[in-house]
N, C-alpha and C positions, 0 to 999 in steps of 0.2 A: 542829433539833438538840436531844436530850433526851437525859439522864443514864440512863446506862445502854445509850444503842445502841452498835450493833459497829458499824464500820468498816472496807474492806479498807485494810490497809498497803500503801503506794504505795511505801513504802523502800526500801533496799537490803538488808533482813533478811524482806523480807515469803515469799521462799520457805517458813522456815520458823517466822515469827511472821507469818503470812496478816493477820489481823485486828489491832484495835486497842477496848478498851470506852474508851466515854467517864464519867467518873467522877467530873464535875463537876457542882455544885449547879445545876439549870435558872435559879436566881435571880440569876446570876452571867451571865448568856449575851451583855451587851454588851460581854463582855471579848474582845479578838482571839485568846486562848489558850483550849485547853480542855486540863484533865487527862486523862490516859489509863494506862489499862493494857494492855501487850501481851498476847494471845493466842498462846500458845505451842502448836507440835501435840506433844502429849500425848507420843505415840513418842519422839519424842527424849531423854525420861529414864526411860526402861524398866531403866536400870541403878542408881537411886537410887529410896528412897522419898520422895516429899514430902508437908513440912507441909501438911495436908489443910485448916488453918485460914489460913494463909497461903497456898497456892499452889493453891484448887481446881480441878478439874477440873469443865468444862461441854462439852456437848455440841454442835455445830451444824454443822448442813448435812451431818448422820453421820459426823462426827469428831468427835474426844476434843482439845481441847487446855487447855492449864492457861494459868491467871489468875498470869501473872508480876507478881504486887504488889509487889516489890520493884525493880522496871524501870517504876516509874509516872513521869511524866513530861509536861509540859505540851509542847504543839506546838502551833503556827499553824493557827487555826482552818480555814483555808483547805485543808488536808491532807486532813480530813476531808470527802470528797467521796459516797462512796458508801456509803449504808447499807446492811447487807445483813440488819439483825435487833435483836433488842435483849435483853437478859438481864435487865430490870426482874423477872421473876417469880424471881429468883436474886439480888434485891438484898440479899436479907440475908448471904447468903455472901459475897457480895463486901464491903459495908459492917464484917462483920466481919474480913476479911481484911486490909483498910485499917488497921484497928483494931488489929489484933496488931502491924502494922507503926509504927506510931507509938505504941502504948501498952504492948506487951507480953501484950495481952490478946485 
């Protein structure tokens, strides 16, 4: 389990939040919870634009779906069963997008 992989969402929302990134510090990993941020598909806010620093948009497995950082959220690490990827080379977007969310910036 390392910071920054995707995950598929096993929930009840995973139709149309498929995925889940893990967002927590690998130094931290003998905790039972990991942070996360849903994976949202993209389409479904085709009628608003989103904060680009807040809510980006990544690509996987040839879909568009946006980094819902304001739906971040710790779950039982046990949830997280199947990796499918990981977005460490997008860490800075995401890191910054955390950032706006707790900082303003």
């Amino acid at each position: 389990m390392a910071r920054f992989s995707i995950y598929e969402n096993t929930g009840e929302h995973a139709k149309n939040t498929p995925f889940l990134v893990d967002v927590q510090t690998d130094l931290l990993s003998g905790l039972d919870t990991r942070m996360v941020i849903p994976l949202r598909k993209a389409s479904l806010y085709k009628k608003i634009k989103l904060p680009q620093d807040l809510i980006p948009i990544f690509s996987i497995k040839g879909d568009e779906f946006a980094l819902e950082t304001p739906k971040m959220a710790a779950v039982p690490r046990k949830i997280l069963k199947k990796e499918i990827g990981s977005l460490k080379s997008q860490q800075h977007q995401i890191i910054t997008a955390i950032d706006r969310l707790f900082h303003g910036f």
